[in-house]
PDB file of N, CA, C and O in Angstrom:
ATOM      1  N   UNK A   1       0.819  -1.194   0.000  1.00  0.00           N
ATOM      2  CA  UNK A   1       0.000   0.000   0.000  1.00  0.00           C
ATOM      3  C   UNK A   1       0.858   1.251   0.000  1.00  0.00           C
ATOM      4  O   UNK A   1       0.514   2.233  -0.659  1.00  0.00           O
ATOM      5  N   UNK A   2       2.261   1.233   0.917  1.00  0.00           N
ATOM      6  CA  UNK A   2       3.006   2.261   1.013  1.00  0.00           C
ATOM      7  C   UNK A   2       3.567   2.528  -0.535  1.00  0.00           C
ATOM      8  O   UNK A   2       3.681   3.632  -1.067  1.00  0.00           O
ATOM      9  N   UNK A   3       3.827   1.482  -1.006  1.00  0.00           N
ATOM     10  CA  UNK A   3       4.767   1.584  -2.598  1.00  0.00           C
ATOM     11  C   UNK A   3       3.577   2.467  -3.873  1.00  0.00           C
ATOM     12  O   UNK A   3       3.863   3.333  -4.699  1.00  0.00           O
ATOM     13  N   UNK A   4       2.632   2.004  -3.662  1.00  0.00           N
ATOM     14  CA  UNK A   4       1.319   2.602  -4.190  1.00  0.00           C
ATOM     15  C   UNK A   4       1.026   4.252  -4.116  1.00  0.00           C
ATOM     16  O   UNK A   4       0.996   5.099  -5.008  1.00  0.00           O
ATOM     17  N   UNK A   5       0.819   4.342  -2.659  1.00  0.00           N
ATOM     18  CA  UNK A   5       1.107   5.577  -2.286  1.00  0.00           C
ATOM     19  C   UNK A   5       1.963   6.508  -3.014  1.00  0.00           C
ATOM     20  O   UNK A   5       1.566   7.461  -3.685  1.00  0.00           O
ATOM     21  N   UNK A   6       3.074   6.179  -2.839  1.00  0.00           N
ATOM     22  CA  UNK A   6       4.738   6.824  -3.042  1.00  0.00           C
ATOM     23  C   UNK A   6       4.626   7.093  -4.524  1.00  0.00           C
ATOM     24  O   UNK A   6       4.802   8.238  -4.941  1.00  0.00           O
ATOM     25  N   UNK A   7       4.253   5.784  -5.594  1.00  0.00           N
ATOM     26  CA  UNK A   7       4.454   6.062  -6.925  1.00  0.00           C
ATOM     27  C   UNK A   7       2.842   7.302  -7.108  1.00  0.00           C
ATOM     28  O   UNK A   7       2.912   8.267  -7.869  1.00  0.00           O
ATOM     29  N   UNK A   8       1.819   7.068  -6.452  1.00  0.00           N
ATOM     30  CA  UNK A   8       0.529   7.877  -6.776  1.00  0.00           C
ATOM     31  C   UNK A   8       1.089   9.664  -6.403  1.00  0.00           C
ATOM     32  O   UNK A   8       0.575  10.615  -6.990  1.00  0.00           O
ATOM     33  N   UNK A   9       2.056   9.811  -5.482  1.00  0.00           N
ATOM     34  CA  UNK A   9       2.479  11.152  -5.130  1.00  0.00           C
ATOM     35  C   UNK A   9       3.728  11.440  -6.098  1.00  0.00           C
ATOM     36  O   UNK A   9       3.662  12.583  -6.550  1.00  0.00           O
ATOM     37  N   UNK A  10       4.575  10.894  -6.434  1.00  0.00           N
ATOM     38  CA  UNK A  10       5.598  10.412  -7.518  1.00  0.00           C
ATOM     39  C   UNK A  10       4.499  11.347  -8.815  1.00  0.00           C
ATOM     40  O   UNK A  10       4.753  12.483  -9.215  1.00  0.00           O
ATOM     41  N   UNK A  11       3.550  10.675  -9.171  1.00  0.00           N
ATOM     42  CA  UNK A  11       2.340  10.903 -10.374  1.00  0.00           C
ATOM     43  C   UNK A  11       1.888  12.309 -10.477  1.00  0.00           C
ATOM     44  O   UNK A  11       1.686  12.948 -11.510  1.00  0.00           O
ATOM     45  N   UNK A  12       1.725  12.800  -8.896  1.00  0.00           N
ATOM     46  CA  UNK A  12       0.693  14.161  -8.933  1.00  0.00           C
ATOM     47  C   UNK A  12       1.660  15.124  -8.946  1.00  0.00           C
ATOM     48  O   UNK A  12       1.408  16.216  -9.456  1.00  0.00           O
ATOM     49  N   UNK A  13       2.712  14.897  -8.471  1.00  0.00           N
ATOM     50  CA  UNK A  13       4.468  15.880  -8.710  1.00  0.00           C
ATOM     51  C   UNK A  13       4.332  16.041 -10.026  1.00  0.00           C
ATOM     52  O   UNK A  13       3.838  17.069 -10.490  1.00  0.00           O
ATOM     53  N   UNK A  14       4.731  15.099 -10.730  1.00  0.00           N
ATOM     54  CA  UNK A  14       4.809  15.355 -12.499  1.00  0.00           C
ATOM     55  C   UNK A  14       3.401  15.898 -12.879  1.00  0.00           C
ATOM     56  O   UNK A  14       3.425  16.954 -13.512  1.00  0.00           O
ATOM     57  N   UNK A  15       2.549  15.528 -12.690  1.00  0.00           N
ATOM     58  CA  UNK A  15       1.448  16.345 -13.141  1.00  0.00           C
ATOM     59  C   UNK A  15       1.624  17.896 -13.185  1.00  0.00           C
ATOM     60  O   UNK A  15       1.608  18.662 -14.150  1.00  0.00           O
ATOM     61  N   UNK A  16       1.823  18.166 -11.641  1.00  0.00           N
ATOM     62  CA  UNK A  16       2.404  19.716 -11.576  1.00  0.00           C
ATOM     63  C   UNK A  16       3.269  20.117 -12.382  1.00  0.00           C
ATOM     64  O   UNK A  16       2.990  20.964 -13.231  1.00  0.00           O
ATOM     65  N   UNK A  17       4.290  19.664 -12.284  1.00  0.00           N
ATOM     66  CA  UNK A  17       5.498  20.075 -12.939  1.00  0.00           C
ATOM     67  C   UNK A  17       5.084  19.919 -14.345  1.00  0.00           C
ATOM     68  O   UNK A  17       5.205  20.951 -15.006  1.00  0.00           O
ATOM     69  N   UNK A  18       4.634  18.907 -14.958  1.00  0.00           N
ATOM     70  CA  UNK A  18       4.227  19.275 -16.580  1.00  0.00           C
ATOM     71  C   UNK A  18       3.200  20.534 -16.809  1.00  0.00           C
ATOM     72  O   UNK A  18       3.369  21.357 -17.709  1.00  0.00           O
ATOM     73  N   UNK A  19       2.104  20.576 -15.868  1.00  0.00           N
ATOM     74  CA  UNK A  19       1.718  21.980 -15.776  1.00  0.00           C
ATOM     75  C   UNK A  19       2.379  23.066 -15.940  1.00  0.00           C
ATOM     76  O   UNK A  19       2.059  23.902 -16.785  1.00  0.00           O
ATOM     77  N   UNK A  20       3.292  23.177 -15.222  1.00  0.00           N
ATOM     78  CA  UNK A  20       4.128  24.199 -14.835  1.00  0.00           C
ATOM     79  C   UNK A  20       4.910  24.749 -15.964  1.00  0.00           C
ATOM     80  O   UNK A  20       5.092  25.882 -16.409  1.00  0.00           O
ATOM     81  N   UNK A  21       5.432  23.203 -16.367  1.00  0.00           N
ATOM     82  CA  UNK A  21       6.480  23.641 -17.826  1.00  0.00           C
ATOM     83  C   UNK A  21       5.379  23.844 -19.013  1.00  0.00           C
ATOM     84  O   UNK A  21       5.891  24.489 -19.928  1.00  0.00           O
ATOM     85  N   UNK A  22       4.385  23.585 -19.209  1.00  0.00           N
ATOM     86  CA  UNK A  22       3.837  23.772 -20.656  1.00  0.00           C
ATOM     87  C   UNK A  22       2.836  24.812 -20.701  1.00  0.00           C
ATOM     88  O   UNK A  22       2.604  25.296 -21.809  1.00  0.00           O
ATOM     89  N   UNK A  23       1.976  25.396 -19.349  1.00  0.00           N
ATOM     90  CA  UNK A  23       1.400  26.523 -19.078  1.00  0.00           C
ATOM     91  C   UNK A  23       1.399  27.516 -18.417  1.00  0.00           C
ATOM     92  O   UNK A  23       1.055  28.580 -18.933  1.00  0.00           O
ATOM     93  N   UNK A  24       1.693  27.461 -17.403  1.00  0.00           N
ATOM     94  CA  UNK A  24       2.316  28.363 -16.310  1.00  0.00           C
ATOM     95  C   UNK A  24       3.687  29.493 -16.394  1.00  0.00           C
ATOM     96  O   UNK A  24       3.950  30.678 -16.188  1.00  0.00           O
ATOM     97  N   UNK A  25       4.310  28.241 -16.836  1.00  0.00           N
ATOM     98  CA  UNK A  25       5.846  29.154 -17.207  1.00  0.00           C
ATOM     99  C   UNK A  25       6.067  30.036 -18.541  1.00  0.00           C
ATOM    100  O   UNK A  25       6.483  29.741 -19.661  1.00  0.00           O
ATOM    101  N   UNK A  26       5.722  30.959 -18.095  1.00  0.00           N
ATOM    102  CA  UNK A  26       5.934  32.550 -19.669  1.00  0.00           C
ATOM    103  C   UNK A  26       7.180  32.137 -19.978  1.00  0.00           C
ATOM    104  O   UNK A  26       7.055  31.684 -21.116  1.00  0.00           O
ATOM    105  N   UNK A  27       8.584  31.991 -19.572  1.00  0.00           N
ATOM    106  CA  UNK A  27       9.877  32.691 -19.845  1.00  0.00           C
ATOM    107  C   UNK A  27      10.824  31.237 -21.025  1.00  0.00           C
ATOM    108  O   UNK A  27      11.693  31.454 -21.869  1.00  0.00           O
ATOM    109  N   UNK A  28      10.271  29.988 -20.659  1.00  0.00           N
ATOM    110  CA  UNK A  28      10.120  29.062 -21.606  1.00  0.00           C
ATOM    111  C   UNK A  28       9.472  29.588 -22.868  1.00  0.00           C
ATOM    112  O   UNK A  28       8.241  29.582 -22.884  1.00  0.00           O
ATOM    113  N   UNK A  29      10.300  30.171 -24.229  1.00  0.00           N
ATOM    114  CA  UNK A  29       9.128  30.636 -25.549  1.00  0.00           C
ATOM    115  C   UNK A  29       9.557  29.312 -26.096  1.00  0.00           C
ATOM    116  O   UNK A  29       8.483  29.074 -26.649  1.00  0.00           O
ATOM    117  N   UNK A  30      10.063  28.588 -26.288  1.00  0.00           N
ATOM    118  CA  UNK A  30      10.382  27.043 -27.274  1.00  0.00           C
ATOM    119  C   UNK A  30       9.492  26.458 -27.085  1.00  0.00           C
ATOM    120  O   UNK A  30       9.334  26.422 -25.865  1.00  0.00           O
ATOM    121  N   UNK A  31       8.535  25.781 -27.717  1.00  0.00           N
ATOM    122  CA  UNK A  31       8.413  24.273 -28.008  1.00  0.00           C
ATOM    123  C   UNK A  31       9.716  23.145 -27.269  1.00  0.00           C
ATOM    124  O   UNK A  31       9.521  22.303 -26.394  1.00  0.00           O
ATOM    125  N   UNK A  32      10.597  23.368 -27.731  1.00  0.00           N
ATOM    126  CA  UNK A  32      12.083  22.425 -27.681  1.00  0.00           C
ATOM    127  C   UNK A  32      12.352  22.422 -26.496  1.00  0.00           C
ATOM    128  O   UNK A  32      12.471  21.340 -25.921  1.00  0.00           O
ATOM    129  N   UNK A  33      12.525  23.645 -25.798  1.00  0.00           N
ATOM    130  CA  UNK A  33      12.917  24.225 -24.669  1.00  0.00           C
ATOM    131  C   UNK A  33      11.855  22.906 -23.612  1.00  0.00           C
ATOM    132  O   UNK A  33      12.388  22.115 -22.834  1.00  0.00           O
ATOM    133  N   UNK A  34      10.474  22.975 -23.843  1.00  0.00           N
ATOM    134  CA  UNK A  34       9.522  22.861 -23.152  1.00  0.00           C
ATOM    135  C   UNK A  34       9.459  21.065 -23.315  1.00  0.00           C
ATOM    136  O   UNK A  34       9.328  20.306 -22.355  1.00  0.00           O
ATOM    137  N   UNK A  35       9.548  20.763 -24.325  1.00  0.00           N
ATOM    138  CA  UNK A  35       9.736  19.769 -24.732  1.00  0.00           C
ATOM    139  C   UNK A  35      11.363  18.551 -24.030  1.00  0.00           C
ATOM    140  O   UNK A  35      11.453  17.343 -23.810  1.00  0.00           O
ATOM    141  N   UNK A  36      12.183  19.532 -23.929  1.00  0.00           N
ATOM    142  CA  UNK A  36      13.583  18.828 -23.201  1.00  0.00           C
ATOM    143  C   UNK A  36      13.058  18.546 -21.738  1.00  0.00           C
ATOM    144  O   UNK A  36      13.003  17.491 -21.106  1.00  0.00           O
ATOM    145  N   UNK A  37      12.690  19.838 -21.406  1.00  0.00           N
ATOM    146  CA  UNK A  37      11.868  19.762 -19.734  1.00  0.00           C
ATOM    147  C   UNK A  37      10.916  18.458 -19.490  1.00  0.00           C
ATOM    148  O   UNK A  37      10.517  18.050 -18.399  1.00  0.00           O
ATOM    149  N   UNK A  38      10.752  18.115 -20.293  1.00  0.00           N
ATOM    150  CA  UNK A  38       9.468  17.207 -20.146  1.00  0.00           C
ATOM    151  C   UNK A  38       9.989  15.907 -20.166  1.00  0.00           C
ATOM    152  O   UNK A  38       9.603  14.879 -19.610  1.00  0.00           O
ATOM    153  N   UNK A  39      10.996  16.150 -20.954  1.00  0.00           N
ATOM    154  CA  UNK A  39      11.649  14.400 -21.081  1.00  0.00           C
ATOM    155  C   UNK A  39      12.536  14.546 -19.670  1.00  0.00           C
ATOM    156  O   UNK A  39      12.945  13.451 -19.283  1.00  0.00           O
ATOM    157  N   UNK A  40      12.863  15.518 -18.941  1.00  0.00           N
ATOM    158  CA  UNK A  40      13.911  15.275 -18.012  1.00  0.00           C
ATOM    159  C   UNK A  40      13.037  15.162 -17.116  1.00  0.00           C
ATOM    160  O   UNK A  40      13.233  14.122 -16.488  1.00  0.00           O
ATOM    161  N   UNK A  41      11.798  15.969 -16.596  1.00  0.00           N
ATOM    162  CA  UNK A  41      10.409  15.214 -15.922  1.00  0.00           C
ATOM    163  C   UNK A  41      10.338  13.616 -15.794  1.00  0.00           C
ATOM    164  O   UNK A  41      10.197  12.865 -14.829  1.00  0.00           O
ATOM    165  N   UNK A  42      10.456  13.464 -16.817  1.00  0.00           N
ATOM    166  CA  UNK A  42       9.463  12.213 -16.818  1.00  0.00           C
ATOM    167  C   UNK A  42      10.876  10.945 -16.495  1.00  0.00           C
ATOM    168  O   UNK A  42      10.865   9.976 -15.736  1.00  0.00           O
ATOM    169  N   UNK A  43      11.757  11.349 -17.224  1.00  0.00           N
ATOM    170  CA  UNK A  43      12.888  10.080 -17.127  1.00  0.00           C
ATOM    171  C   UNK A  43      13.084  10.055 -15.166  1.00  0.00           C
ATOM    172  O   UNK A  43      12.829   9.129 -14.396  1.00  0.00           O
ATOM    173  N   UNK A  44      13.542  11.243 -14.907  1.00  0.00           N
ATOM    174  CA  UNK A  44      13.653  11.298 -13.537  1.00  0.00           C
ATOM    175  C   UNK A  44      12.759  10.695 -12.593  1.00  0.00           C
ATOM    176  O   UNK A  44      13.278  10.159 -11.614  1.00  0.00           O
ATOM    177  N   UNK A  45      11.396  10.683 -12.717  1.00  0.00           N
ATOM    178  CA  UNK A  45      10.613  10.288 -12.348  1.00  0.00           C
ATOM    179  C   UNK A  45      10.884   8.541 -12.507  1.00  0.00           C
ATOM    180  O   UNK A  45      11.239   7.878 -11.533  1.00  0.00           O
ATOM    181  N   UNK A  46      10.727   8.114 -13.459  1.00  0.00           N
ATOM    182  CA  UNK A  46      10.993   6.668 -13.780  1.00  0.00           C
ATOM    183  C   UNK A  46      12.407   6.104 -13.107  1.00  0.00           C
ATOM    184  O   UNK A  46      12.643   5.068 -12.486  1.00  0.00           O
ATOM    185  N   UNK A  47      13.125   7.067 -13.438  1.00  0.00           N
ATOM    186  CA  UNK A  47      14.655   6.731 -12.436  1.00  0.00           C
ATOM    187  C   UNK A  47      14.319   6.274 -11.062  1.00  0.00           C
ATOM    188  O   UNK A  47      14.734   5.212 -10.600  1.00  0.00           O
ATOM    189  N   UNK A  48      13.431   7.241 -10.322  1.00  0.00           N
ATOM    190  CA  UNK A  48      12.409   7.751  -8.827  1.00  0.00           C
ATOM    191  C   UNK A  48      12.041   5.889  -8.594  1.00  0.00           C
ATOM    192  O   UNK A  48      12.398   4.990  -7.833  1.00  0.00           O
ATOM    193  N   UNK A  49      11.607   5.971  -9.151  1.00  0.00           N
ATOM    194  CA  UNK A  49      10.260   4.826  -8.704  1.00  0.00           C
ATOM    195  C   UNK A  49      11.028   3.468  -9.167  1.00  0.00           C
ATOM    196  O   UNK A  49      10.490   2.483  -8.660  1.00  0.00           O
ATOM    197  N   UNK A  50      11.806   3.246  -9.745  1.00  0.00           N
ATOM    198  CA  UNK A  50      12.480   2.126 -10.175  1.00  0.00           C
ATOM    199  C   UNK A  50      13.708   2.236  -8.893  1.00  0.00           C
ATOM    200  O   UNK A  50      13.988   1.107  -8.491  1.00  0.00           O
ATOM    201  N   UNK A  51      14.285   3.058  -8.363  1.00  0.00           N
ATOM    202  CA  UNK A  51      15.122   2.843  -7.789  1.00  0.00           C
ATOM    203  C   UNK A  51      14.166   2.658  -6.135  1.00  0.00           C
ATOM    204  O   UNK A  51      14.447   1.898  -5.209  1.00  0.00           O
ATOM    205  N   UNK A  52      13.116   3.553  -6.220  1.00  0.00           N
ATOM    206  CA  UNK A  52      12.182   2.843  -4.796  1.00  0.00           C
ATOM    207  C   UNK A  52      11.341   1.379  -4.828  1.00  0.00           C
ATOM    208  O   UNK A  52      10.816   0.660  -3.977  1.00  0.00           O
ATOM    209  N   UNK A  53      11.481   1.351  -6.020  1.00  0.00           N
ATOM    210  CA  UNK A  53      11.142  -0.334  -5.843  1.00  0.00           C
ATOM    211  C   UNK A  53      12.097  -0.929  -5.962  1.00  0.00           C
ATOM    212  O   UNK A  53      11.682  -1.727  -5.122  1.00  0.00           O
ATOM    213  N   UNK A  54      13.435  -1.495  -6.329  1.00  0.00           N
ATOM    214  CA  UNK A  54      14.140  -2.001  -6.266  1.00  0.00           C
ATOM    215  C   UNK A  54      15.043  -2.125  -4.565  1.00  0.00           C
ATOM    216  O   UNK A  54      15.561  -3.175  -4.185  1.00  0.00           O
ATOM    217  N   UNK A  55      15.052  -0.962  -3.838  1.00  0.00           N
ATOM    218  CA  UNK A  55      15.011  -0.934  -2.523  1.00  0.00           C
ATOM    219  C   UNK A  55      14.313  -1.644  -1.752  1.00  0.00           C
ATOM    220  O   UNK A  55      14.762  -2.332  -0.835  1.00  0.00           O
ATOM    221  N   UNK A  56      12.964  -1.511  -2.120  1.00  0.00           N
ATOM    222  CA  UNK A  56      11.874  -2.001  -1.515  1.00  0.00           C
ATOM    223  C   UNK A  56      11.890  -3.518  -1.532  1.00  0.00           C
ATOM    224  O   UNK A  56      11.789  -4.094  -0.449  1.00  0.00           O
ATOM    225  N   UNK A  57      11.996  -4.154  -2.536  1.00  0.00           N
ATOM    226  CA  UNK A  57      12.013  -6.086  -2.895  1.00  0.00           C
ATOM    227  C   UNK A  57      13.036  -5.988  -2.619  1.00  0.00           C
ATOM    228  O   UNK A  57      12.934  -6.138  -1.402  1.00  0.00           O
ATOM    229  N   UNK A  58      14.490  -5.773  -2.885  1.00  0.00           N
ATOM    230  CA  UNK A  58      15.364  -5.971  -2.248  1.00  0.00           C
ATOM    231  C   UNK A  58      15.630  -6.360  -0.284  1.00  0.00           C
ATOM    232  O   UNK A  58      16.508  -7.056   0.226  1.00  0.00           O
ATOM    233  N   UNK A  59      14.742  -5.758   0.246  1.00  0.00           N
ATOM    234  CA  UNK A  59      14.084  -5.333   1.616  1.00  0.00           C
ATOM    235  C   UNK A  59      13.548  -5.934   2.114  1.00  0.00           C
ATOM    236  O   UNK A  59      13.691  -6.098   3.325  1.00  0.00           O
ATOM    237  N   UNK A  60      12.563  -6.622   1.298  1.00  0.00           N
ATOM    238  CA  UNK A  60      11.273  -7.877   1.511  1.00  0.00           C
ATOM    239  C   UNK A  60      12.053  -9.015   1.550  1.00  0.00           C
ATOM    240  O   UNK A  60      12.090  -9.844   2.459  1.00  0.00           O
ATOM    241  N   UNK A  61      12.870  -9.009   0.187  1.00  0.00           N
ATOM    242  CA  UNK A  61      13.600 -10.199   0.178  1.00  0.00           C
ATOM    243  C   UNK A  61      14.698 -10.929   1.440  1.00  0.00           C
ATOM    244  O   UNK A  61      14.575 -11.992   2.048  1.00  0.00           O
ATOM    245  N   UNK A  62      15.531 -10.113   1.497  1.00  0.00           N
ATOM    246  CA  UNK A  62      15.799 -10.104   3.214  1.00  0.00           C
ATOM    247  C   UNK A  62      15.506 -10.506   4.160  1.00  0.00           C
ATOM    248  O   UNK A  62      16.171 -11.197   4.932  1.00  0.00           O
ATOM    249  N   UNK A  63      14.470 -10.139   4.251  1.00  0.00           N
ATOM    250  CA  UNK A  63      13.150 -10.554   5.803  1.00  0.00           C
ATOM    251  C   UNK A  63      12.382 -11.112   5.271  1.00  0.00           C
ATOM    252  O   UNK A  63      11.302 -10.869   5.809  1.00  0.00           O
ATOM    253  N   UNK A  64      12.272 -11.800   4.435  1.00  0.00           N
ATOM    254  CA  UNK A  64      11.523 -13.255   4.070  1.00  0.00           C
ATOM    255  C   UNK A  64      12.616 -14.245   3.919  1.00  0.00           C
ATOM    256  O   UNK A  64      12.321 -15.384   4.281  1.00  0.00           O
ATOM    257  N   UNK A  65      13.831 -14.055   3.456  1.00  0.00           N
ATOM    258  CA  UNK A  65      14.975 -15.428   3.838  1.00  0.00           C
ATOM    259  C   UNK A  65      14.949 -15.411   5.574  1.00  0.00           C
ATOM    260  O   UNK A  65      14.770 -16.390   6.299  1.00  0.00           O
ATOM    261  N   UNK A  66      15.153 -14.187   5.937  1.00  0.00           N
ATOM    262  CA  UNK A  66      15.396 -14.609   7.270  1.00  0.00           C
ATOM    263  C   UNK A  66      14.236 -15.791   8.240  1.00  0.00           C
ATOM    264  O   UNK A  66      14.439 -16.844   8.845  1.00  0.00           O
ATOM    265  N   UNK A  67      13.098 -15.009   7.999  1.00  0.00           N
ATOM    266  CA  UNK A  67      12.300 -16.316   8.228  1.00  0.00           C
ATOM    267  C   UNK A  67      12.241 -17.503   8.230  1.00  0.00           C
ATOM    268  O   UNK A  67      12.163 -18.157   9.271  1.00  0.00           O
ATOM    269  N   UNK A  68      12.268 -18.048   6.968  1.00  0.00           N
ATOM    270  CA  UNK A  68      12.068 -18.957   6.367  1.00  0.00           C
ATOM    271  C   UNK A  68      13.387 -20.025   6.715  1.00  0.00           C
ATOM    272  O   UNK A  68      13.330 -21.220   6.425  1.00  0.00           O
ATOM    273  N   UNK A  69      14.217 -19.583   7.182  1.00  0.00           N
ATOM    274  CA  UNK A  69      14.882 -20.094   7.862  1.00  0.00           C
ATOM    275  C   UNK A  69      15.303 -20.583   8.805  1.00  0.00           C
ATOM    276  O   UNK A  69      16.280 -21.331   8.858  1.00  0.00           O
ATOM    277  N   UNK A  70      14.610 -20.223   9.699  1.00  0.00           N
ATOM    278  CA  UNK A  70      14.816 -20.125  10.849  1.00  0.00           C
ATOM    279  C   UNK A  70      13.534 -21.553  11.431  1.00  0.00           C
ATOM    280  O   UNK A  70      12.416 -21.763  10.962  1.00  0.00           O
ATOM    281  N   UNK A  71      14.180 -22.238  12.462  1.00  0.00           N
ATOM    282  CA  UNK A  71      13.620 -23.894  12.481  1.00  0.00           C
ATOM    283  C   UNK A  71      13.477 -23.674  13.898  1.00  0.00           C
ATOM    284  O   UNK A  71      14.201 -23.084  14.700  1.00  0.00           O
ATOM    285  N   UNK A  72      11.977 -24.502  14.071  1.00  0.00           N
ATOM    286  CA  UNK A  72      11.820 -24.932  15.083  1.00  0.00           C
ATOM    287  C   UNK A  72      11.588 -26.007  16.098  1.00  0.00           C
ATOM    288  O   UNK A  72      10.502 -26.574  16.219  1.00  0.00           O
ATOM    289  N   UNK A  73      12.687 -26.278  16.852  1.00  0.00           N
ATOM    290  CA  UNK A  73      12.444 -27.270  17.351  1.00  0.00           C
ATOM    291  C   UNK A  73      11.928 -27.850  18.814  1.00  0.00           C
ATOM    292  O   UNK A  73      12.167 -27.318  19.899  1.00  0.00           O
ATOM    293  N   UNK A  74      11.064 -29.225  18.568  1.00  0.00           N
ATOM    294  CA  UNK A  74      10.453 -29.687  19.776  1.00  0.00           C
ATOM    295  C   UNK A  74      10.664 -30.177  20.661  1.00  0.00           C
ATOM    296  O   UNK A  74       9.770 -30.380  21.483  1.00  0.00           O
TER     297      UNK A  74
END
């Protein structure tokens, strides 16, 4: 639910920020200009969330060997 979360706030950031770069911002006059912004938005973002999930299973994975290991005896 937390990973969900994280990428859904991850989502509404770029939303803004593409706002920002394609309407909001006067001093951007390019297309190109506006257009580079957008790819560095969005890659970053994907960078974001690939490197918080890879943390994350990495994490799980961990503390599910540890378990699973661990024996009990009678």
């Amino acid at each position: 639910m937390v990973r969900v979360l994280i990428i859904v706030i991850c989502a509404v950031c770029d939303i803004w920020l593409l706002h920002q770069i394609w309407i909001a911002e006067r001093s951007l006059r390019t297309a190109s200009e506006k257009l580079l912004w957008t790819i560095f938005t969005l890659v970053f973002h994907v960078i974001a969330v690939a490197v918080y999930i890879f943390l994350d299973t990495t994490g799980n994975k961990n503390s599910n060997q540890d378990d699973s290991n661990t024996t009990i005896y009678m």
